[in-house]
Biotite code that builds the C-alpha atoms (Angstrom):
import biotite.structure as struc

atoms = struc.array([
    struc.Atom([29.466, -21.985, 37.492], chain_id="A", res_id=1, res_name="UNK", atom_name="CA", element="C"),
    struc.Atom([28.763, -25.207, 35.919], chain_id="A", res_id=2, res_name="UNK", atom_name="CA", element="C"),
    struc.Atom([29.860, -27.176, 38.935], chain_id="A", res_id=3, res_name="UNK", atom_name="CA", element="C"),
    struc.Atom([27.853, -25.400, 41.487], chain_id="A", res_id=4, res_name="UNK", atom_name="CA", element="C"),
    struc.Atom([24.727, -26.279, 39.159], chain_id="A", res_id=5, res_name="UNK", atom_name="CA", element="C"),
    struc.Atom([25.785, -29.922, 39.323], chain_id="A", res_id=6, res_name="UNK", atom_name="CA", element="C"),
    struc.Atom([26.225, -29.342, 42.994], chain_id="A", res_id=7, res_name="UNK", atom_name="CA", element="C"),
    struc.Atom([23.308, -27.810, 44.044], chain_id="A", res_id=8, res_name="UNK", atom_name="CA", element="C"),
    struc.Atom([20.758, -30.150, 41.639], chain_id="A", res_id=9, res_name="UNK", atom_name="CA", element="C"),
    struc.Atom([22.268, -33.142, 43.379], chain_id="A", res_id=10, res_name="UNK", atom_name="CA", element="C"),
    struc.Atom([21.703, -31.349, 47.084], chain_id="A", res_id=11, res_name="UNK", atom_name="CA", element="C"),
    struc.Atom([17.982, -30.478, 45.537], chain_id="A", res_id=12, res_name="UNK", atom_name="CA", element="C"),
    struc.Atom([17.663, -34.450, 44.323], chain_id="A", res_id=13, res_name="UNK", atom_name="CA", element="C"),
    struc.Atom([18.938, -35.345, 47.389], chain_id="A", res_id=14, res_name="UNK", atom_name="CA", element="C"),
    struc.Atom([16.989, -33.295, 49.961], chain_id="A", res_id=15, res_name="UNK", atom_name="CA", element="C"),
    struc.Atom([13.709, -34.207, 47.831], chain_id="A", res_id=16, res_name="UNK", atom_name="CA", element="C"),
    struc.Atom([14.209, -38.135, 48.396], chain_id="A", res_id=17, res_name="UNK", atom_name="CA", element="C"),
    struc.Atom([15.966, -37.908, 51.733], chain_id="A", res_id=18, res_name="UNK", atom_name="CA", element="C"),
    struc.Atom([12.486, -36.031, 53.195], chain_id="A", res_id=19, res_name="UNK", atom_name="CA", element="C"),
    struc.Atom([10.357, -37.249, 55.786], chain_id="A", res_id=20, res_name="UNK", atom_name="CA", element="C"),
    struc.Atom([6.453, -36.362, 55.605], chain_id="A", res_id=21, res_name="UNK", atom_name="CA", element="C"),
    struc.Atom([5.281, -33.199, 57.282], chain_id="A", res_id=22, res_name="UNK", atom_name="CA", element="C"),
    struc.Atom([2.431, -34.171, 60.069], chain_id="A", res_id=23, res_name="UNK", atom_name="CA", element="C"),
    struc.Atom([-0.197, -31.180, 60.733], chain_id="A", res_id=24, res_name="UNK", atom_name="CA", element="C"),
    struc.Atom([-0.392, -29.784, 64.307], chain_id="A", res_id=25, res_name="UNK", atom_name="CA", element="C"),
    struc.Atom([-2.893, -31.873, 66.679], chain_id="A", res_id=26, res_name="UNK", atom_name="CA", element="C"),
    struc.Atom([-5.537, -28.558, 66.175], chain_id="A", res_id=27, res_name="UNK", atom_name="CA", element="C"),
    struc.Atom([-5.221, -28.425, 62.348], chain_id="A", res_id=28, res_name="UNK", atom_name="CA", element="C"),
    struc.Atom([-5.106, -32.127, 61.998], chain_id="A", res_id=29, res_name="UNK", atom_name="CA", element="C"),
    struc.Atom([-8.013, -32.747, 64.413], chain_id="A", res_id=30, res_name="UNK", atom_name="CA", element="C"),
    struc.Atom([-11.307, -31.565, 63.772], chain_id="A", res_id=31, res_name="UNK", atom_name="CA", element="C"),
    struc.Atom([-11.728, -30.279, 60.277], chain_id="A", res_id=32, res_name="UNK", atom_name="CA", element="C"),
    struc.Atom([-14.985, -28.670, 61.430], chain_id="A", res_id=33, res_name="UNK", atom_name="CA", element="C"),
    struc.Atom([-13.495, -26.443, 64.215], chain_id="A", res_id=34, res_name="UNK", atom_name="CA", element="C"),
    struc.Atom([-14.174, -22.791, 64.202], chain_id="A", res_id=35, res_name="UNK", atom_name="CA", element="C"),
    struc.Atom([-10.266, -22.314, 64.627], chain_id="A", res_id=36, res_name="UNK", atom_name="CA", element="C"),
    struc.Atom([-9.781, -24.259, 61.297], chain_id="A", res_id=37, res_name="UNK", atom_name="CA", element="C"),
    struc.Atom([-12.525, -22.662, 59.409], chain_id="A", res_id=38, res_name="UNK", atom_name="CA", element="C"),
    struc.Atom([-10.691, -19.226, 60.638], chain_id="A", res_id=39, res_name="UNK", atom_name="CA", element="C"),
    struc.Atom([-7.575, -19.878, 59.308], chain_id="A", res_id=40, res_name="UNK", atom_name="CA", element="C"),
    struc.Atom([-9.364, -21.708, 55.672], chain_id="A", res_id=41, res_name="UNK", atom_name="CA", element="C"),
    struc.Atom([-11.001, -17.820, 55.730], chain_id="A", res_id=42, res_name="UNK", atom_name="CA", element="C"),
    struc.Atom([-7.425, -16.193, 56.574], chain_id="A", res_id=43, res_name="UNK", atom_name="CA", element="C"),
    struc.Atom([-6.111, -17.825, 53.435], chain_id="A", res_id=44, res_name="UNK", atom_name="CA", element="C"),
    struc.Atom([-8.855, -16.899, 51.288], chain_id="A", res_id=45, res_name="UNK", atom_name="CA", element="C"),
    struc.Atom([-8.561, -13.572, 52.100], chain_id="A", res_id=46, res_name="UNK", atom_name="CA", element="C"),
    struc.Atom([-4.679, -13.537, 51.901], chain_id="A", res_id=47, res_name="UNK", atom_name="CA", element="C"),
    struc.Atom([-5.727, -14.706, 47.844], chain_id="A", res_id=48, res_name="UNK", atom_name="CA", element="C"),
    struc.Atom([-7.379, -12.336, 47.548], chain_id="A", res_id=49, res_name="UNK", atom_name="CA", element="C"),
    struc.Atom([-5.578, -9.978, 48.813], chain_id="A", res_id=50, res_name="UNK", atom_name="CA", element="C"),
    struc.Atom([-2.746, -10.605, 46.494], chain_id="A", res_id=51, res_name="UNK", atom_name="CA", element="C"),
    struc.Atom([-4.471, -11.019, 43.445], chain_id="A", res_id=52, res_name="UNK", atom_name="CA", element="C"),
    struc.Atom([-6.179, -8.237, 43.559], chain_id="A", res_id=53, res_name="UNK", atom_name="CA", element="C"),
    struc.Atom([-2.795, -5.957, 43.990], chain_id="A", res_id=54, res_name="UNK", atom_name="CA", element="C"),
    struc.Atom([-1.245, -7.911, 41.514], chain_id="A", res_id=55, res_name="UNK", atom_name="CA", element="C"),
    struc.Atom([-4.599, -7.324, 38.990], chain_id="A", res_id=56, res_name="UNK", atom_name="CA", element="C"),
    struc.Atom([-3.954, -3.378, 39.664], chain_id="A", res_id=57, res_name="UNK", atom_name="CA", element="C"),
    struc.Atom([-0.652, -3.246, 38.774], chain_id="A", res_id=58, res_name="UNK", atom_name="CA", element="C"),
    struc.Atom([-1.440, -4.932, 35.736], chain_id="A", res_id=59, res_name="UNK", atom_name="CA", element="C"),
    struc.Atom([-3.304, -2.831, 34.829], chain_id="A", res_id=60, res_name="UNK", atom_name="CA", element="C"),
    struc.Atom([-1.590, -0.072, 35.902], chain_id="A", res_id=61, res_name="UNK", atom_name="CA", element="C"),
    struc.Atom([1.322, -1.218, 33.474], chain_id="A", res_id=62, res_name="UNK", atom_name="CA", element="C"),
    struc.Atom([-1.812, -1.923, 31.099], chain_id="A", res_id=63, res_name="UNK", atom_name="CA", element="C"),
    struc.Atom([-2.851, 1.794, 31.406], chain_id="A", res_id=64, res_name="UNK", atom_name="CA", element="C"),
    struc.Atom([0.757, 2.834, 30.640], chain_id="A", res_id=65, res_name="UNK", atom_name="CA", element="C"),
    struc.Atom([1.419, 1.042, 27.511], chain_id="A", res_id=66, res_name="UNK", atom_name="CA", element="C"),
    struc.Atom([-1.930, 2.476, 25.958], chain_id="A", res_id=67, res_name="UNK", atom_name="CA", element="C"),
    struc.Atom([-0.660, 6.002, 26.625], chain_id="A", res_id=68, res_name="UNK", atom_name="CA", element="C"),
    struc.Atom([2.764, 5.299, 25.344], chain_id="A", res_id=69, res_name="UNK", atom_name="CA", element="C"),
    struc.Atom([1.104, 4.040, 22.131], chain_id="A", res_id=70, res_name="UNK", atom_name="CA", element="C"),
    struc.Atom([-1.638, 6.887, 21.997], chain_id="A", res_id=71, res_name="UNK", atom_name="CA", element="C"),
    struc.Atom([1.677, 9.475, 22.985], chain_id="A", res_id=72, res_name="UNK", atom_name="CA", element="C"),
    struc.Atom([4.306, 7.883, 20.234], chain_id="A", res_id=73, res_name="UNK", atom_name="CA", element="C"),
    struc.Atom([1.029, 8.019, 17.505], chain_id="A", res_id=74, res_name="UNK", atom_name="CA", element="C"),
    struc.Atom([-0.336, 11.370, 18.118], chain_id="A", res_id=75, res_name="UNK", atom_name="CA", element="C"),
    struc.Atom([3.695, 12.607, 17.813], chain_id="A", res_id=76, res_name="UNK", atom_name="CA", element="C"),
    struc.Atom([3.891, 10.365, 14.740], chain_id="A", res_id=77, res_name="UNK", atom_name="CA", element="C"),
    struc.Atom([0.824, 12.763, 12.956], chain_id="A", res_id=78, res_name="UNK", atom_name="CA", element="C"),
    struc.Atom([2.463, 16.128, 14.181], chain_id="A", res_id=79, res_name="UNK", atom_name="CA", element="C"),
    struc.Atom([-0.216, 16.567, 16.845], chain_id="A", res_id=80, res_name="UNK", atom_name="CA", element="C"),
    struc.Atom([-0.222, 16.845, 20.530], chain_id="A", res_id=81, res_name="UNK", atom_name="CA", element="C"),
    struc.Atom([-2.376, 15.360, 23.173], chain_id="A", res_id=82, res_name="UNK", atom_name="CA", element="C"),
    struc.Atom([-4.188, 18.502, 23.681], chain_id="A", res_id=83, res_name="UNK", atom_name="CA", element="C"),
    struc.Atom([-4.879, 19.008, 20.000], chain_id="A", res_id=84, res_name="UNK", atom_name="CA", element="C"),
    struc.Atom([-6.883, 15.938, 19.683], chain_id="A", res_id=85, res_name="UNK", atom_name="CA", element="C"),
    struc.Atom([-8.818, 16.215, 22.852], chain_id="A", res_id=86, res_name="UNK", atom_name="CA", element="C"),
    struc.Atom([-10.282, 19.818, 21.390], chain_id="A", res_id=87, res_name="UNK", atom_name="CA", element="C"),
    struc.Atom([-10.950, 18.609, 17.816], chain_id="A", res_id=88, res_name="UNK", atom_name="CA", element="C"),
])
């Protein structure tokens, strides 16, 4: 296991200093005002957004669930039930 580490930092290392530069395409690389750049600058933007936001629900999702788990394991801790709070 040890070796393959060793082995697969040096191919990392020597990838990362072997590398050439990475040119954009003559339509991305042209006109920065184009309409087809300013699409795809939107396209990511919205792609961000996109994922944040799913990745803000299930945190709080998960949020939602530990507060319930706490409320649950307390309310079992006094003797009561969920029901017997709500109605007192």
């Amino acid at each position: 296991m040890n070796r393959l580490r060793i082995i697969l930092v040096k191919a990392v290392f020597l990838i990362s200093v072997t590398a050439l530069p990475v040119h954009a395409c003559a339509v991305c690389g042209g006109d920065k005002d184009s309409d087809m750049v300013k699409g795809a600058l939107s396209g990511v933007v919205v792609m961000v957004v996109v994922t944040y936001g799913v990745l803000l629900c299930f945190a709080g999702m998960i949020a939602t669930f530990v507060v319930r788990a706490r409320r649950l394991a307390r309310a079992e801790a006094t003797g009561r039930s969920e029901g017997d709070s709500a109605s007192s």
